[in-house]
C-alpha positions in Angstrom: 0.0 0.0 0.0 1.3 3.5 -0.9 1.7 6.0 1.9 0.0 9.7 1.3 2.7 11.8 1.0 3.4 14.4 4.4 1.4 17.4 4.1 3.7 20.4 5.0 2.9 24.3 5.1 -0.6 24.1 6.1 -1.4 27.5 6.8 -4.7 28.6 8.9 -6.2 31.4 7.1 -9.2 32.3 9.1 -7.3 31.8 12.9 -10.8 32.8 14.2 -12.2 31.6 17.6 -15.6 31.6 15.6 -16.6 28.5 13.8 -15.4 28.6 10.2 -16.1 26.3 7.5 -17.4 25.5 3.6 -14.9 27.0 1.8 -14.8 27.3 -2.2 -12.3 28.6 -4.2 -13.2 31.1 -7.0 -12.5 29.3 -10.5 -9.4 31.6 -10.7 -8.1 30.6 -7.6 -7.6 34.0 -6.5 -10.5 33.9 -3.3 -12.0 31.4 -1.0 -15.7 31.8 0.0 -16.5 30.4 3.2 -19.2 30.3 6.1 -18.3 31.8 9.4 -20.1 32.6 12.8 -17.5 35.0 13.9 -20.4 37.9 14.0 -23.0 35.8 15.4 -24.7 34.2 13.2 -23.2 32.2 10.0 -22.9 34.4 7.2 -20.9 33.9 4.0 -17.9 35.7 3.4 -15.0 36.0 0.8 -11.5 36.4 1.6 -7.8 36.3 -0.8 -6.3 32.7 -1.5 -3.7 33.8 1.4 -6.2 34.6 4.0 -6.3 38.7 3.7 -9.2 40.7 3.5 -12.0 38.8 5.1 -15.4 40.6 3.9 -19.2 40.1 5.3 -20.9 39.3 1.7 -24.3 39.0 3.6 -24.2 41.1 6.3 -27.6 40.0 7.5 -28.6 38.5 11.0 -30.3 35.1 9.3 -28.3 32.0 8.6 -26.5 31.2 5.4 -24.7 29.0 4.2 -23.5 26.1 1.3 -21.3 29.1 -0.9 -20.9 28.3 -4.7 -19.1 30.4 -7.3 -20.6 30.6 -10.7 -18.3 29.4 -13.4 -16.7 32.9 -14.1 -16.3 34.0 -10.9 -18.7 36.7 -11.3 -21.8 35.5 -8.5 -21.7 33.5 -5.6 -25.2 30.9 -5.3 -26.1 29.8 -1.6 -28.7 29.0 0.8 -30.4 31.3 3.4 -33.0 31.3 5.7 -33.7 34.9 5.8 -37.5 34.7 4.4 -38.1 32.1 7.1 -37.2 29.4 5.4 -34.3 28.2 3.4 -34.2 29.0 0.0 -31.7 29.3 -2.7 -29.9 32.9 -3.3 -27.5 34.3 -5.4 -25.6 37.9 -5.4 -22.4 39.6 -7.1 -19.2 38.1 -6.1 -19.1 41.5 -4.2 -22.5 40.5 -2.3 -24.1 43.1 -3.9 -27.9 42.3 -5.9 -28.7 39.9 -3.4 -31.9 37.4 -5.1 -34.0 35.0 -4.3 -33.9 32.2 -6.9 -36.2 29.5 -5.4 -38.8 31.8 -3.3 -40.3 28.8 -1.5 -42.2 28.0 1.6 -40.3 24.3 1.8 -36.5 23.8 2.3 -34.0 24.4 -0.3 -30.0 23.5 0.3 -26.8 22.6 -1.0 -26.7 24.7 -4.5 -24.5 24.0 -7.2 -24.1 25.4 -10.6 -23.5 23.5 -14.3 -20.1 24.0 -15.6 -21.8 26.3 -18.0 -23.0 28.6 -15.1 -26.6 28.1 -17.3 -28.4 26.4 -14.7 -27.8 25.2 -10.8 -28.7 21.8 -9.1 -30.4 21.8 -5.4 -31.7 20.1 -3.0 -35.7 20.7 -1.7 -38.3 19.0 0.7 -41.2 20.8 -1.6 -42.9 17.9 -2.4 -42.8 16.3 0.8 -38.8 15.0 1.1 -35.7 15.7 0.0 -35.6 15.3 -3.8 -32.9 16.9 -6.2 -33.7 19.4 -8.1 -32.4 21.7 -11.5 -33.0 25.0 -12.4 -32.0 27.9 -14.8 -30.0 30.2 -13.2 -32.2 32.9 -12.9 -34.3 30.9 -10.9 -36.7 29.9 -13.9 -38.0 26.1 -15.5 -37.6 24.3 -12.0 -37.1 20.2 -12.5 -37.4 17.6 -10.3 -34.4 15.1 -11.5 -35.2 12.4 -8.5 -38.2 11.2 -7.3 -38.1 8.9 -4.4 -39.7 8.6 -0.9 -35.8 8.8 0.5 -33.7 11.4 0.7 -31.4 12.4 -2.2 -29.4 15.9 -2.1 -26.0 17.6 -2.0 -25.6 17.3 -5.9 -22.4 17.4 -7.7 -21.7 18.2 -11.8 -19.5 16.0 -14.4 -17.4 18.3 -15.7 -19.5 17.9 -18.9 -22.0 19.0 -17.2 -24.4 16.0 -18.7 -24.7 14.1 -15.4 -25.4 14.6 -11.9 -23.8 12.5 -8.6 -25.6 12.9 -5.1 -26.3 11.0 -2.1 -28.8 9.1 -1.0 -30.6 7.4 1.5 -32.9 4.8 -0.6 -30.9 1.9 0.0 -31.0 2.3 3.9 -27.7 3.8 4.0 -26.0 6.5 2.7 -24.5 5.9 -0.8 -23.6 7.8 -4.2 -25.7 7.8 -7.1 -25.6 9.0 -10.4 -28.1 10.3 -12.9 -28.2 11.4 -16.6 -30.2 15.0 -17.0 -32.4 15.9 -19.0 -32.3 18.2 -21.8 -31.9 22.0 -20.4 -35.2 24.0 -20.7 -35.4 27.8 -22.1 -34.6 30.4 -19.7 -38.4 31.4 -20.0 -39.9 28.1 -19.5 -42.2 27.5 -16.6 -42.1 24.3 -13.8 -41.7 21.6 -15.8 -43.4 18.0 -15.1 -42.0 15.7 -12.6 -40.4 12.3 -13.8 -43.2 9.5 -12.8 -42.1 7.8 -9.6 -39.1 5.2 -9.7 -40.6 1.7 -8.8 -38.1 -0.8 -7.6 -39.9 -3.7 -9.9 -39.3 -1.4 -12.9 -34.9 -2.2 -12.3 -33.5 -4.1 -15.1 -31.7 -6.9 -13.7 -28.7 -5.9 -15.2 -27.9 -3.9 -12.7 -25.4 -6.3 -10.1 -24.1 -5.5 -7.2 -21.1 -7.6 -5.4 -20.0 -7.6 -1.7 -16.4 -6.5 -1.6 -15.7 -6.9 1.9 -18.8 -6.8 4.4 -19.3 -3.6 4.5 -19.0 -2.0 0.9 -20.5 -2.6 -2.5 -20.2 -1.6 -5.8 -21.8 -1.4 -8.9 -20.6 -3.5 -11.6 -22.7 -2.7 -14.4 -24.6 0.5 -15.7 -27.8 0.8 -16.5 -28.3 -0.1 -20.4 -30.2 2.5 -22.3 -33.2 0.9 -22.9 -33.9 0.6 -19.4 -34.2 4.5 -19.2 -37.9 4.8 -19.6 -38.7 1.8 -17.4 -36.6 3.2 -14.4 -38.8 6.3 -14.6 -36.2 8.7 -13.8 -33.2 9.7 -15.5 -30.4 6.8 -15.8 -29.7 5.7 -12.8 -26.6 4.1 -11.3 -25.6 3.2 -8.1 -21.5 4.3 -8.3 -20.4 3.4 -4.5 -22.0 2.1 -1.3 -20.7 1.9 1.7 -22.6 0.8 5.2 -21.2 2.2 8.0 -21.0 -0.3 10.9 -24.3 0.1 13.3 
């Protein structure tokens, strides 16, 4: 077995007594977003790569957190529960033009945009649990990619931005799926139709899954592409599983 290499000159860059945490690096590398507490309450804020000027981006006394930069640096997307109830934001990099992209009475988290910066993937409770969810990035042609009486959220891009990872909770454990999306709708375009519920007798059987030792599976074939339509959501693969001892 190899041995990870030592890490040297780790530096703290936030050396706060407050908690401090989800950091993100701007796509140039020049800033970290982060969340901190240091004020009260947690609040994203945006400092240099070498831990210099630390600014307030949201300056409000709600909660907020999950930061994400758009593609080209220019906006930052996260969630806040400053209407009452979380919901999806975004502002300038600068936190000016603060907006509320999901304007919901349910729970939205953990946003996340398409390498394109054309639309962002979330997580909501609006239809009774947490489902995973796509929309433009102006806040338009809401989708619900999952559709499953478990929990599925904190979403994750390909770098081709043509399929979505995530966890979820549907095989009684926590485990990483992965989905193909849909084509993208027009900025303009209103709520589109949910996929029809996944049924378990609807998996082809050429989905397999092996024991590897006790405590962790994977999955050893993907689902073929005829088997999209009877899966009743988009294709659907389990990539990793592993069950944490009880």
């Amino acid at each position: 077995m190899e041995r990870c290499p030592s890490l040297r000159g780790n530096s703290n860059l936030t050396n706060n007594r407050a908690w401090d945490g989800q950091p993100a690096w701007s796509p140039d590398g020049s800033k970290i977003a982060f969340v901190s507490s240091r004020n009260g309450n947690e609040e994203v804020y945006v400092m240099n790569a070498n831990g210099s000027s630390v600014t307030n981006l949201t300056n409000n006394t709600s909660t907020e957190r999950y930061p994400t930069w758009s593609p080209d640096g220019g906006r930052i997307a996260f969630a806040s529960d400053r209407d009452g109830n979380w919901d999806i934001y975004v502002m300038n990099a600068d936190g000016s033009s603060v907006t509320n992209l999901t304007n919901n009475t349910s729970t939205e988290r953990y946003p996340t945009w398409s390498p394109d910066g054309s639309r962002i993937a979330f997580s909501s409770d609006r239809d009774g649990n947490d489902e995973v969810y796509v929309m433009n990035a102006n806040g338009t042609g809401v989708v619900r990619l999952t559709n499953h009486g478990a929990t599925d959220y904190q979403p994750a891009w390909s770098p081709d931005g043509t399929k979505i990872v995530f966890t979820s909770h549907r095989d009684g454990n926590h485990e990483i799926y992965v989905m193909t999306l849909p084509a993208p709708s027009s900025p303009g375009a209103k709520q589109s139709a949910s996929p029809r519920p996944a049924q378990r007798q609807d998996l082809p059987t050429t989905i397999r899954r092996e024991a590897v030792s006790g405590e962790i599976r994977a999955v050893l074939r993907e689902l073929p592409p005829e088997s999209k339509d009877s899966l009743r959501e988009p294709n659907l693969e389990v990539l990793f599983s592993q069950r944490f001892p009880e």
